[in-house]
C-alpha positions in Angstrom: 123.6 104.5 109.7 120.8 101.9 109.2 120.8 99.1 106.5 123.4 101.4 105.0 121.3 104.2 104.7 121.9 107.7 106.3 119.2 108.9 107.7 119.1 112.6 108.7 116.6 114.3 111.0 115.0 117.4 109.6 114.5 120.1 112.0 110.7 121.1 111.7 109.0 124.4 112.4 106.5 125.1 115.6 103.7 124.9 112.2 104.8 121.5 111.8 105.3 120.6 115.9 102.8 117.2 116.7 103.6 115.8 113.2 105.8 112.9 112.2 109.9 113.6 111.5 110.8 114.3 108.0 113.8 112.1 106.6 115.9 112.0 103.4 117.7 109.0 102.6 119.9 107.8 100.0 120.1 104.2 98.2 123.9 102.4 99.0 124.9 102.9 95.3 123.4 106.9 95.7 125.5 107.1 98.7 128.8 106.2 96.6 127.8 107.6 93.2 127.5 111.4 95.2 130.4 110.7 97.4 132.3 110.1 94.2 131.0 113.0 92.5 130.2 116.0 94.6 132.4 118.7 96.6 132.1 119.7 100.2 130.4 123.1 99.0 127.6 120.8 97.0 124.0 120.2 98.8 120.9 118.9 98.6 117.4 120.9 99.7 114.4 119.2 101.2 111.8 122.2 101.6 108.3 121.2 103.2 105.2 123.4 102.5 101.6 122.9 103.5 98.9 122.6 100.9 95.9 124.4 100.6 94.1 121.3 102.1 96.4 121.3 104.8 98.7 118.5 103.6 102.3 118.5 103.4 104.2 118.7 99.9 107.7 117.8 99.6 110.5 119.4 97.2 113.9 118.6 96.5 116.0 121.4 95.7 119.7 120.5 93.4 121.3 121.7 90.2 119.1 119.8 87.0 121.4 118.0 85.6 122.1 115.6 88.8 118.6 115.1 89.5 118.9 114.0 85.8 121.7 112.1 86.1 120.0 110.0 89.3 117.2 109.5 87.0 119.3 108.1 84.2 121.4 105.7 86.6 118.0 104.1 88.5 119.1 106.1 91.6 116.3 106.8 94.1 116.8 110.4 95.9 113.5 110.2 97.7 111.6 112.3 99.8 109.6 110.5 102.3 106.7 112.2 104.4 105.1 109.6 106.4 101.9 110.7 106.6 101.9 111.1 102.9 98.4 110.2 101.9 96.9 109.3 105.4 96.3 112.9 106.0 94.3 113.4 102.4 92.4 109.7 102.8 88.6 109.6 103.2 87.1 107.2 105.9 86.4 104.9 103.0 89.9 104.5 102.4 91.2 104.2 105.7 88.1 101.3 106.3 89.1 99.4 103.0 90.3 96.1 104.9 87.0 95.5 106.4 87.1 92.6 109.0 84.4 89.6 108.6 83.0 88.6 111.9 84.8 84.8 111.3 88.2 86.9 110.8 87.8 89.4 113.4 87.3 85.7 115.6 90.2 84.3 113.8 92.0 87.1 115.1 91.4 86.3 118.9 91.9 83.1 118.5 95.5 83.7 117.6 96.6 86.2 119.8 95.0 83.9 122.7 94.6 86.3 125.3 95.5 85.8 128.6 94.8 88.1 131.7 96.7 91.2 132.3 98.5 90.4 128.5 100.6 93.3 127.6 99.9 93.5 123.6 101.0 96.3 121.1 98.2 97.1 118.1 101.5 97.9 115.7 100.7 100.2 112.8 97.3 100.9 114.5 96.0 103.3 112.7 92.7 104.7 113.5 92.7 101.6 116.7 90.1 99.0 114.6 91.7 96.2 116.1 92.2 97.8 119.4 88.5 98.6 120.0 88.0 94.8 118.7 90.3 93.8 121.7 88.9 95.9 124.2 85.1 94.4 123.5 86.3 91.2 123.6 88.1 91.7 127.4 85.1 93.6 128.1 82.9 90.5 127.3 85.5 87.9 129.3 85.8 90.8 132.0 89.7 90.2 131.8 92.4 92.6 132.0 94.4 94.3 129.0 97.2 96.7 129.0 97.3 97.7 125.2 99.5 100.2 123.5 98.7 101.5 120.2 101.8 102.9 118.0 101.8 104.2 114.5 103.5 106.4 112.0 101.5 108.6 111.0 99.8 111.2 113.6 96.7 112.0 111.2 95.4 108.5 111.8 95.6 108.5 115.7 93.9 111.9 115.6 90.9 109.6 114.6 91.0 107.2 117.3 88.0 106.9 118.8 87.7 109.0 122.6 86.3 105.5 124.7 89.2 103.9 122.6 92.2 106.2 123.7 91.0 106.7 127.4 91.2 102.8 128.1 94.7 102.1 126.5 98.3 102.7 128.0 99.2 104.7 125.8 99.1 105.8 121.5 102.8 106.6 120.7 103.8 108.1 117.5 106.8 105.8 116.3 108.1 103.9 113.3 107.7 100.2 113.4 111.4 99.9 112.1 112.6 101.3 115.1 110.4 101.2 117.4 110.2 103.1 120.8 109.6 100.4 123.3 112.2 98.6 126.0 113.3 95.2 124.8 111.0 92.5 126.2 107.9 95.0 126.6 105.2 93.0 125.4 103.6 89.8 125.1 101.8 89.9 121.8 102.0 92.4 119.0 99.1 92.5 116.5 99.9 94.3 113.1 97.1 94.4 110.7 97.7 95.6 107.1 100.6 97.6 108.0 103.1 95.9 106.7 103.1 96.3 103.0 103.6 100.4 103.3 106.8 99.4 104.5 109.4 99.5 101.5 110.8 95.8 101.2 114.7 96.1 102.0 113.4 97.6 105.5 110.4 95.2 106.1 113.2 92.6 108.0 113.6 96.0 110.4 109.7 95.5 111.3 110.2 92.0 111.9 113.5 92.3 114.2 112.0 95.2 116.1 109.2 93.2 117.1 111.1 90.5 118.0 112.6 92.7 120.2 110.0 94.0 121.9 108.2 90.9 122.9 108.5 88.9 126.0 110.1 85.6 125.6 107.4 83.0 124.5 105.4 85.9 122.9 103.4 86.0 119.7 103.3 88.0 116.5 100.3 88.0 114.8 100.2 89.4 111.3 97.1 89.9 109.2 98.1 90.8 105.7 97.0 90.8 102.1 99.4 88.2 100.8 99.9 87.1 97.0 100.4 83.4 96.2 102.9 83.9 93.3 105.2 86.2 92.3 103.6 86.8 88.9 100.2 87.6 91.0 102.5 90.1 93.6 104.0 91.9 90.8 100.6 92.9 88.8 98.7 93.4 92.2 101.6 96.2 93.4 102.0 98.0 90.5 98.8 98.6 90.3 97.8 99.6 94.0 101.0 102.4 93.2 99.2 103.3 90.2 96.2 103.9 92.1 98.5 105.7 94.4 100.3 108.0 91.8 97.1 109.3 90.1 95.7 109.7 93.9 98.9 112.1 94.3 100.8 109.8 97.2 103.8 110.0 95.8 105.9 108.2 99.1 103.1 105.0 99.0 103.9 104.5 95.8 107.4 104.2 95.9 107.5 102.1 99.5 104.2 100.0 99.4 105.0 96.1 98.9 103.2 93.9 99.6 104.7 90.4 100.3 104.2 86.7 99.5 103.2 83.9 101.8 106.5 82.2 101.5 108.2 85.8 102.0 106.0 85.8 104.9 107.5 82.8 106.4 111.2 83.6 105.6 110.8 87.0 107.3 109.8 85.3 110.7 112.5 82.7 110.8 115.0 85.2 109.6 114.3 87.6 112.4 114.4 84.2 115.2 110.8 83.4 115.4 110.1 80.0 115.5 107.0 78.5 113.4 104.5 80.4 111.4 100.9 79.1 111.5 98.3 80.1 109.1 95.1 80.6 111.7 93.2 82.1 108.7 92.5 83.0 105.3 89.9 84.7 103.1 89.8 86.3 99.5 90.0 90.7 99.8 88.2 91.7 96.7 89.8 95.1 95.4 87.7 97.0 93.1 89.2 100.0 91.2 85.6 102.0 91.7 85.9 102.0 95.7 89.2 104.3 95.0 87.0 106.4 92.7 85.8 108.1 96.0 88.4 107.1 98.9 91.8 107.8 97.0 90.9 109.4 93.6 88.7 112.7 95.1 85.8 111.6 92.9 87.6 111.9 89.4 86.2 109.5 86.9 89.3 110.4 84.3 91.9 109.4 87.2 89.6 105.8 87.0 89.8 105.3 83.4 93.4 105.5 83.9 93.6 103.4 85.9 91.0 100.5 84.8 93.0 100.6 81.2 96.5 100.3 83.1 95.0 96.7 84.4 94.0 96.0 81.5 97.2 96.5 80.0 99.3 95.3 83.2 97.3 92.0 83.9 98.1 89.3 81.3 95.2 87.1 80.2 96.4 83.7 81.8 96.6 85.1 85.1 92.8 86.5 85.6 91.6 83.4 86.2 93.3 83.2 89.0 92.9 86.4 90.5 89.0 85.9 90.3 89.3 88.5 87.3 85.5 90.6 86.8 85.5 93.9 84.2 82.2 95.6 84.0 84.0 98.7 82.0 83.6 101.3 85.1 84.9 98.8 87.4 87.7 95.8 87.7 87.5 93.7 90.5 90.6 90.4 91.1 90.9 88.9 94.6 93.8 88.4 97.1 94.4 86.2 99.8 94.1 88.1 103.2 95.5 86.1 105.5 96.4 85.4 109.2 99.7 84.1 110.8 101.0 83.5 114.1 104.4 83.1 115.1 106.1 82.7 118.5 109.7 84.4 120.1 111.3 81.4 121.7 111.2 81.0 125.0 
């Protein structure tokens, strides 16, 4: 039981061997509505098959009229694959948060590396910000012992050879429960990870990390962060949008991304103490870069979406969010932003 969700393991087949686990979960109020309701001879299916392209689809097997029922009610019965999406992505995708040189700077500044640092790149991905820590060591001819950890095993197949050879070690593992000894590390970087974690179980990330880290170390988070809730609302449902039509069905449902105030409460509810902004710059998203990296070149899937902005962003906010429509193309900015917090000593 975790945050009052069960999770169950799903055996996988030797096809499926190398991948990340499989898990169904049920809301609280799905938990009780199905204890309430159902039998002991009652059960749900989860059956996994691969796609002609390789990927994995998902399909839950239970009489109609429940799955109706659920529906009805506003109960989730979700089938997450983690890699859902990541395996499908083009490059262009996966390189979507390109770093400025001032941020990448901003970045080093605020980890403040020190020699033989033990640090985690959390959420790593295809190991960006790893290779960006192992050319700046290399330049200060310091030593690192890094550790790269991620969900999802398509991404760390693209981690660069020179890369992997030089870290600890790339472990397949969920940030909210991560596999590391308490006290492990002193500094964990996670950048842009944290808004495809669903937001009941983003306090997880937080905690787990806390954790991990020596006493005295620092978090550093680089994240896309919405001033408002008005601005955090529009901006979401219409990165899930792009999501939907792009067939990502588990990023849709779990991507949120958080506000700078959230930001701050999620630090000081875990036990961190302070939150420092080191950085911040404005991340354009453009509807027509998904054209090619999410939406397989389909210029119906874009007029979808551009007319759902269109429809989802109200006039008095596009100021504000830097709002540009060319007709094949809507552009608003974010904040992307950098903060450092510390465990306490």
């Amino acid at each position: 039981m975790r945050q009052g969700r069960k999770i169950v393991p799903l055996n996988l087949g030797s096809n499926l061997i190398g991948h990340p686990t499989f898990t169904f979960s049920l809301s609280n109020e799905a938990q009780v509505f199905v204890s309430e309701i159902l039998d002991d001879t009652f059960s749900l299916r989860l059956s996994v098959d691969l796609g002609p392209d390789g990927s994995h689809i998902a399909s839950l097997h239970g009489p109609p009229d429940l799955v109706e029922l659920f529906a009805s009610l506003k109960l989730q019965v979700r089938c997450d694959i983690v890699a859902d999406g990541y395996n499908v992505l083009s490059h262009d995708a996966l390189d979507a948060f390109v770093a400025s040189p001032e941020s990448k700077a901003k970045l080093l500044e605020a980890l403040d590396l020190r020699e033989g640092n033990k640090v985690l790149d959390l959420m790593s991905g295809s190991g960006a910000v790893s290779q960006l820590l192992l050319e700046y060591v290399d330049k200060k001819s310091m030593g690192l012992a890094l550790s790269m950890c991620d969900t999802h095993h398509s991404q760390l197949k693209r981690i660069n050879s020179k890369v992997r050879e030089r870290v600890v070690d790339v472990t397949v593992g969920d940030a909210r429960a991560l596999p590391y000894e308490k006290e492990s590390f002193d500094a964990v970087v996670l950048k842009m990870g944290l808004h495809e974690v669903p937001q009941l179980d983003q306090p997880l990330v937080m905690r787990n990390v806390f954790r991990v880290l020596k006493r005295g170390g620092r978090f550093i988070i680089w994240q896309l962060l919405p001033a408002s809730g008005v601005i955090q609302d529009v901006f979401t449902d219409i990165v899930r949008k792009t999501s939907m039509l792009a067939g990502c069905e588990s990023q849709a449902f779990n991507r949120y991304f958080p506000r700078q105030d959230q930001i701050s409460w999620l630090f000081k509810s875990a036990g961190f103490r302070g939150c420092e902004e080191i950085f911040q710059a404005e991340f354009t998203y453009s509807t027509r870069a998904s054209l090619g990296a999410e939406l397989g070149g389909d210029s119906s899937k874009l007029e979808i979406l551009n007319n759902f902005a269109r429809d989802r962003v109200p006039q008095e906010i596009r100021d504000s969010l830097c709002w540009r429509d060319t007709g094949e193309d809507i552009s608003l900015k974010i904040p992307a932003c950098i903060y450092r917090t510390y465990k306490p000593a």
